[in-house]
OpenMM code with the backbone's topology and positions (N, CA, C; nanometers):
from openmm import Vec3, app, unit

residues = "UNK UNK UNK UNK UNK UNK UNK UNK UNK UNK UNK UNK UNK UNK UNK UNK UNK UNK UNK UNK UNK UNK UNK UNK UNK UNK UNK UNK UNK UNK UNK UNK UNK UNK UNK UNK UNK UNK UNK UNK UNK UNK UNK UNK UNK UNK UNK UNK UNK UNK UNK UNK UNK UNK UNK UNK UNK UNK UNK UNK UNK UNK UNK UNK UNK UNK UNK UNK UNK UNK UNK UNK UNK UNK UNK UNK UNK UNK UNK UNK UNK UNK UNK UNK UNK UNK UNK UNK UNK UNK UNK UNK UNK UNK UNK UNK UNK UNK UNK UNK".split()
positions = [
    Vec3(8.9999, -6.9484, -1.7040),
    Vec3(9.0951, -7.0205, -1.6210),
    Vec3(9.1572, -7.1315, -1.7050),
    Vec3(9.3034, -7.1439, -1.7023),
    Vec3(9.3422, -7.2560, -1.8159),
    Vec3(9.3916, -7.3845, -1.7143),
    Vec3(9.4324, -7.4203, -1.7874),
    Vec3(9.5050, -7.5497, -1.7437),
    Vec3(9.6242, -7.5313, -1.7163),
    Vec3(9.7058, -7.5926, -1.6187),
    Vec3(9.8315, -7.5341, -1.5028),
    Vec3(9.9423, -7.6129, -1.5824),
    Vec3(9.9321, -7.5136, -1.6941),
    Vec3(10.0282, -7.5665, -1.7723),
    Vec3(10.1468, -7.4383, -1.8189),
    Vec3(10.2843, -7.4127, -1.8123),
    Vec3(10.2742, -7.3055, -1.8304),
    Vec3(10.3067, -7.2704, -1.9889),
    Vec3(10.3470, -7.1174, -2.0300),
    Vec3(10.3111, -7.1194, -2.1900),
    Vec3(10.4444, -7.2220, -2.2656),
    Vec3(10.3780, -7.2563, -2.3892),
    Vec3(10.4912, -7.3342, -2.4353),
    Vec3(10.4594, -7.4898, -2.4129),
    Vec3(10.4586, -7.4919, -2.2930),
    Vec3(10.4579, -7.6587, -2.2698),
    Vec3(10.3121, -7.7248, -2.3137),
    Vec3(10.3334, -7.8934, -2.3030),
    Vec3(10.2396, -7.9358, -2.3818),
    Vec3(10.1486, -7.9801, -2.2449),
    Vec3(10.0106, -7.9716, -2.2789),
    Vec3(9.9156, -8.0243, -2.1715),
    Vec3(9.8760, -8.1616, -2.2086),
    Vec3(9.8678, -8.2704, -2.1063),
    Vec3(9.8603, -8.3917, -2.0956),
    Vec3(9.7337, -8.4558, -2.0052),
    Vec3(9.7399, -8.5432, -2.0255),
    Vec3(9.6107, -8.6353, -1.9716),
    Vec3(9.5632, -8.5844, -1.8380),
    Vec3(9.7105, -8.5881, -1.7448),
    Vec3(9.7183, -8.6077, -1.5854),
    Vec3(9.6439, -8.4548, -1.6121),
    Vec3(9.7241, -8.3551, -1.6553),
    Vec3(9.7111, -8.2189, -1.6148),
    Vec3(9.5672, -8.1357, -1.6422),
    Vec3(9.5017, -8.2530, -1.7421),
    Vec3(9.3499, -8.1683, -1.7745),
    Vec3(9.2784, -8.2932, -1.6596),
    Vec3(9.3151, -8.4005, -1.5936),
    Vec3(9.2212, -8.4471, -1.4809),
    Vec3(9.2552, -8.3966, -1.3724),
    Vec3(9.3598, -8.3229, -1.3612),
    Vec3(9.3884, -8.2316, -1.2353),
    Vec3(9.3135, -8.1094, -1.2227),
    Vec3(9.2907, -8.0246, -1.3697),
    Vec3(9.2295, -7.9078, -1.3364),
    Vec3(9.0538, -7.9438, -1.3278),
    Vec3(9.0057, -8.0476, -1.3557),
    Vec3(8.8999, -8.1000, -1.3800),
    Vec3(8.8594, -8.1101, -1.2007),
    Vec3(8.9125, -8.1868, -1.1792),
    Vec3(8.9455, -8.2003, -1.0053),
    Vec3(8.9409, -8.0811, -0.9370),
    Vec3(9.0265, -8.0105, -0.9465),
    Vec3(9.0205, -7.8923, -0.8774),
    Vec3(8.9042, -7.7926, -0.8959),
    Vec3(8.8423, -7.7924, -1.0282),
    Vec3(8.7307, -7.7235, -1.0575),
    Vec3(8.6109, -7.7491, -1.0022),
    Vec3(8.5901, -7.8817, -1.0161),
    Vec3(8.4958, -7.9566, -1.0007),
    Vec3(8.4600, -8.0168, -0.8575),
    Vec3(8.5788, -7.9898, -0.7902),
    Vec3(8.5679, -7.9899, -0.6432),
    Vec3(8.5616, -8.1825, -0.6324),
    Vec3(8.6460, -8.2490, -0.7242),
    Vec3(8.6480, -8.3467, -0.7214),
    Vec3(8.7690, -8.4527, -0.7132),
    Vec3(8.7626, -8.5646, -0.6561),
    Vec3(8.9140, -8.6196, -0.6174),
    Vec3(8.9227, -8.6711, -0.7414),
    Vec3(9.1147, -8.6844, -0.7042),
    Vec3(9.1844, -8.7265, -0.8737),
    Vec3(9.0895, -8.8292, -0.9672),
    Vec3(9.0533, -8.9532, -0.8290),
    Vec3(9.0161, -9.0950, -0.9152),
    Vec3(8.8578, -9.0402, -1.0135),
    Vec3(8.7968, -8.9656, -0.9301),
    Vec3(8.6160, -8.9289, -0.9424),
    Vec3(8.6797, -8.8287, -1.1108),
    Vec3(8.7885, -8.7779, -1.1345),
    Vec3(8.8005, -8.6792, -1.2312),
    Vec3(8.8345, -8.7457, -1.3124),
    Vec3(8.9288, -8.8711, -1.3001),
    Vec3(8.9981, -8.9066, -1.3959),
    Vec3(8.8611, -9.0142, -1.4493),
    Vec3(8.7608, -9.0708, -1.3722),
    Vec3(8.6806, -9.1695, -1.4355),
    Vec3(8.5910, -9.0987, -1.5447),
    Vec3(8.5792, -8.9141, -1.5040),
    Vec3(8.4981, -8.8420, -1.5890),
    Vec3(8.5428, -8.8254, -1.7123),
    Vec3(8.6549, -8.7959, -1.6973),
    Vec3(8.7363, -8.7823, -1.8360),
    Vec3(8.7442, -8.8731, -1.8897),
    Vec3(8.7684, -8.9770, -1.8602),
    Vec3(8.7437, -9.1645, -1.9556),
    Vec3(8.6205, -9.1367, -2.0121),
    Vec3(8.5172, -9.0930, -1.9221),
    Vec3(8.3717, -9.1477, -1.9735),
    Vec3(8.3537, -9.0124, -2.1351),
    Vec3(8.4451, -8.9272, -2.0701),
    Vec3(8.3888, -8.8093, -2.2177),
    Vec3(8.4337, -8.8493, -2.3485),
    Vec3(8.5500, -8.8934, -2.3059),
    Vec3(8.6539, -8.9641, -2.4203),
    Vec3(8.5941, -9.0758, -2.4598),
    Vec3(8.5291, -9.1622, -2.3793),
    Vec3(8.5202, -9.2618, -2.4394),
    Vec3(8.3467, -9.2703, -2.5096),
    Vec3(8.3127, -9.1853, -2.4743),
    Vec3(8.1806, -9.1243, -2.5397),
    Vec3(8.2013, -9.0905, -2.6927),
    Vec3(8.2890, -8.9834, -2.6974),
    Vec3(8.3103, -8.9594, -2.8194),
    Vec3(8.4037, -9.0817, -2.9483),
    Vec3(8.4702, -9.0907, -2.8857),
    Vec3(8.5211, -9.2342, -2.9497),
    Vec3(8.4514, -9.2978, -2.9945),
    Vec3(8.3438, -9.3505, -2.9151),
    Vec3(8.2363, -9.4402, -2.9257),
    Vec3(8.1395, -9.3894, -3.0474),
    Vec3(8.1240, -9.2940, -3.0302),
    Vec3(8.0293, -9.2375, -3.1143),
    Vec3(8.1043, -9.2204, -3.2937),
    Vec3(8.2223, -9.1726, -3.2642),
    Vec3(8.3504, -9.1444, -3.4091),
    Vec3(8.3203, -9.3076, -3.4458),
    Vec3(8.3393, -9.4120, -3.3871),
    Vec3(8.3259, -9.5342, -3.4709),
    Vec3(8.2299, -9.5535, -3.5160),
    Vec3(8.0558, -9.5526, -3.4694),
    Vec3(7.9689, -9.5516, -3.5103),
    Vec3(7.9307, -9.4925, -3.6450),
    Vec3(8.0879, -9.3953, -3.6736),
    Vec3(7.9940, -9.2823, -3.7496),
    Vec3(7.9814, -9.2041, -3.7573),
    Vec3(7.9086, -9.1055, -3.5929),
    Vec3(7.8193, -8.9876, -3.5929),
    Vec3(7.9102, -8.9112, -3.6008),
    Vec3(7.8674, -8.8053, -3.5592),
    Vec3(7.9085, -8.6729, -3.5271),
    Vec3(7.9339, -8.5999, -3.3935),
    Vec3(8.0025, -8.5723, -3.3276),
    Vec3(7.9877, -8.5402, -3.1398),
    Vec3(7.9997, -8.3520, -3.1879),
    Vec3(7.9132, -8.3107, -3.1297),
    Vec3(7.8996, -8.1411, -3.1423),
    Vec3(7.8748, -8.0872, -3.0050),
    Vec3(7.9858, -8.0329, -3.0159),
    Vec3(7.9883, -7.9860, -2.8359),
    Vec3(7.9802, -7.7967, -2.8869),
    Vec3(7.8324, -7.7626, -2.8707),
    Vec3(7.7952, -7.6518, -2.8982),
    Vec3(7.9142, -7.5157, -2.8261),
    Vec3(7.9533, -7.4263, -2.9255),
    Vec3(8.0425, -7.3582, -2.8411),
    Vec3(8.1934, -7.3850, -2.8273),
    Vec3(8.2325, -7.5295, -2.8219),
    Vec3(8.3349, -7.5991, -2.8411),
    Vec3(8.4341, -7.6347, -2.9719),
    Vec3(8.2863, -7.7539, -3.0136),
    Vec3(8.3548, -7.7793, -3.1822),
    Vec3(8.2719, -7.9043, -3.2148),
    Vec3(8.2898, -7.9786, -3.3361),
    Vec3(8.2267, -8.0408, -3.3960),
    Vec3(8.3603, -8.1240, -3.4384),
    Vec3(8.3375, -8.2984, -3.3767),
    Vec3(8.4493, -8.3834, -3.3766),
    Vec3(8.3380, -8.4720, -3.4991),
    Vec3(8.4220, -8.5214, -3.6230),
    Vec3(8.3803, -8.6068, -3.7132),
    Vec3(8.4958, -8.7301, -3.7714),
    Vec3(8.4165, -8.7894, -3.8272),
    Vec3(8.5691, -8.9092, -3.8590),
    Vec3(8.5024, -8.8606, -4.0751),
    Vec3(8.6501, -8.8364, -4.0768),
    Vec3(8.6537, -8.8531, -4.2886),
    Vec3(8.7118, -8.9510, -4.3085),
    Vec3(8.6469, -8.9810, -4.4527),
    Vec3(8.7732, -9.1023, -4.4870),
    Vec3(8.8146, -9.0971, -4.5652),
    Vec3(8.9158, -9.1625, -4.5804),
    Vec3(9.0439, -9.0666, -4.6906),
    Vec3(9.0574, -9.2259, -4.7778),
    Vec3(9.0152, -9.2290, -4.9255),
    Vec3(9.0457, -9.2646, -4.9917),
    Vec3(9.1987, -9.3557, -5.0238),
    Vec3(9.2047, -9.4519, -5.0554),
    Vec3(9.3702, -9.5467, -5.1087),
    Vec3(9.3860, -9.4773, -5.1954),
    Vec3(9.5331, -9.4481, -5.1445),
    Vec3(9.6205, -9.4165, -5.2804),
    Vec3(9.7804, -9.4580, -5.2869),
    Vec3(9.8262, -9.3922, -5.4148),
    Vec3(9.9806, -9.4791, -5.4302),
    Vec3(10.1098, -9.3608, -5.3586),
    Vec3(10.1838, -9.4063, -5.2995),
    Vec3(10.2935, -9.3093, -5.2967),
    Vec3(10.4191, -9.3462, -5.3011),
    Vec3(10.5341, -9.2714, -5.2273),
    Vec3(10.6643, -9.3315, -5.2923),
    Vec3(10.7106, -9.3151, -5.1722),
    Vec3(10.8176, -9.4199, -5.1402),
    Vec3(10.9193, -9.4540, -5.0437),
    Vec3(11.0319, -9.3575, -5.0554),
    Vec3(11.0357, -9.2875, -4.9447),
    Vec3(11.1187, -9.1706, -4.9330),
    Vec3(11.2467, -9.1528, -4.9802),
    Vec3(11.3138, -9.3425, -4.9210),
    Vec3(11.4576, -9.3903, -4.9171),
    Vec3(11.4867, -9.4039, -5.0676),
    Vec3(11.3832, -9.5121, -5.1021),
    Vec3(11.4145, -9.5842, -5.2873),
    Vec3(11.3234, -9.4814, -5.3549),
    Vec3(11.2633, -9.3939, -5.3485),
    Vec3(11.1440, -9.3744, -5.4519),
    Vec3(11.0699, -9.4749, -5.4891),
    Vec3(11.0141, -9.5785, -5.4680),
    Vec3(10.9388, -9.7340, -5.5322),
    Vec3(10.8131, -9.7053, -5.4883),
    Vec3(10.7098, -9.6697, -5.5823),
    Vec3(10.6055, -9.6559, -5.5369),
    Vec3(10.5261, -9.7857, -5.4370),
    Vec3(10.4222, -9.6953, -5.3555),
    Vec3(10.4300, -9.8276, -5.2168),
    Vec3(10.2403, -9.7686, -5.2540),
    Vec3(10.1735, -9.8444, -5.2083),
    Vec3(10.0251, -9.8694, -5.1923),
    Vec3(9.9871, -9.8329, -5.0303),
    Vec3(9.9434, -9.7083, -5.0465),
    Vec3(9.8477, -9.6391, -4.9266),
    Vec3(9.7199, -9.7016, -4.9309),
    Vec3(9.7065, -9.7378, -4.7983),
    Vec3(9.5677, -9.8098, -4.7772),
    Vec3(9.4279, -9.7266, -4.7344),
    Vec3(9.3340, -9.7178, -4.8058),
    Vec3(9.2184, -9.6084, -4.7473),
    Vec3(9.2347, -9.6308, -4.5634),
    Vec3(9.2081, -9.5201, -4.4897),
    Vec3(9.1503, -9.5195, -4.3639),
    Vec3(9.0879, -9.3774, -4.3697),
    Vec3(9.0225, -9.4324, -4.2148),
    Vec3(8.9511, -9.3440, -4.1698),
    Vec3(8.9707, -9.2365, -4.0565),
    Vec3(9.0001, -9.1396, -4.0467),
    Vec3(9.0501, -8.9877, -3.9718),
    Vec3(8.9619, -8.9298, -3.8843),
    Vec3(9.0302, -8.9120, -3.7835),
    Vec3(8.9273, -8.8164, -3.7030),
    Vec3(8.9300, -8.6667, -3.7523),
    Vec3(8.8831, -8.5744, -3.7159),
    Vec3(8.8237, -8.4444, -3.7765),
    Vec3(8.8068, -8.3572, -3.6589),
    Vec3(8.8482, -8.2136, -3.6361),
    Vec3(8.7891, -8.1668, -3.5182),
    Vec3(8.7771, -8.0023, -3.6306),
    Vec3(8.6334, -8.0012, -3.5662),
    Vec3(8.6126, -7.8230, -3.6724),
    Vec3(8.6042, -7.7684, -3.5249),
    Vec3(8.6479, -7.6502, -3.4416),
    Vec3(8.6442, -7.5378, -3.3828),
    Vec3(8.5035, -7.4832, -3.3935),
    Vec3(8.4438, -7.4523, -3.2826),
    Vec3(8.3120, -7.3963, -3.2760),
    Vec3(8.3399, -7.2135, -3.2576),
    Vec3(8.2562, -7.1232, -3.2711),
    Vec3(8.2809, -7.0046, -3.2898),
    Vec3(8.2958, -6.9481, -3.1582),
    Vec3(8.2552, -7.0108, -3.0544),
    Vec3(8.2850, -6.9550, -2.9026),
    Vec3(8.4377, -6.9739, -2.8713),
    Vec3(8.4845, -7.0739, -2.8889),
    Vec3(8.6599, -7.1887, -2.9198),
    Vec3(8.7162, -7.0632, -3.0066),
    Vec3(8.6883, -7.0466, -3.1329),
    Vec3(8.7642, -6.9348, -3.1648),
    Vec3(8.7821, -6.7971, -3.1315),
    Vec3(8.6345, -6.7596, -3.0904),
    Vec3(8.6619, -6.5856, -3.0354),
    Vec3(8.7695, -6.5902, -2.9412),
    Vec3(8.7586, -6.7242, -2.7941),
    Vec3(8.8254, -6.7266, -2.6914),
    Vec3(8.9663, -6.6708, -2.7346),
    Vec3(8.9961, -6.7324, -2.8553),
    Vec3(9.1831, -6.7201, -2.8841),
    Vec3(9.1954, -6.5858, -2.9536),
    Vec3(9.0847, -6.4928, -2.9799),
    Vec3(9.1334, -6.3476, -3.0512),
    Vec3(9.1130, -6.2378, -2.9744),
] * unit.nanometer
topology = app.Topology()
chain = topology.addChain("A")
for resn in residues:
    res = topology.addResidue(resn, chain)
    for name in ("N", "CA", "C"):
        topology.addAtom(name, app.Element.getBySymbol(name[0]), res)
């Protein structure tokens, strides 16, 4: 069952606490506080560090990407990239069969 989205278009916040709701046999506010709490679980956890592995799903990690130099599109003048840190999402093997 997907999300009441149709093909093409992009799925959004409202539309995955709507199908959450409807699944779950739960009102908008009770769906939308669930979805904060998953999100903000994993978030929580990406700053710390860890790793969130949602067996079946996927495996969310933060990399960090090294400073480096690059060039200004407009002048060419090389400009100084600042290291940060990236979120990561690897696809679990259940996530991929679904799409073949």
């Amino acid at each position: 069952m997907g999300l009441p989205a149709l093909e093409g278009e992009i799925v959004n916040k409202n539309d995955l606490v709507a199908h959450v709701a409807d699944t779950a046999g739960l009102s908008k506010i009770e769906a939308t506080k669930a979805v904060d709490a998953v999100f903000d679980g994993i978030i929580g956890s990406l700053k710390k560090g860890d790793e969130v592995r949602l067996v079946g799903f996927g495996t969310f990690a933060v990399t960090d990407r090294a400073a480096s130099e690059g060039r200004n599109p407009r002048t060419g003048e090389p400009i100084s990239i600042p290291a940060s840190r990236l979120p990561k999402f690897k696809p679990g093997k259940t996530l991929k069969d679904s799409l073949n």
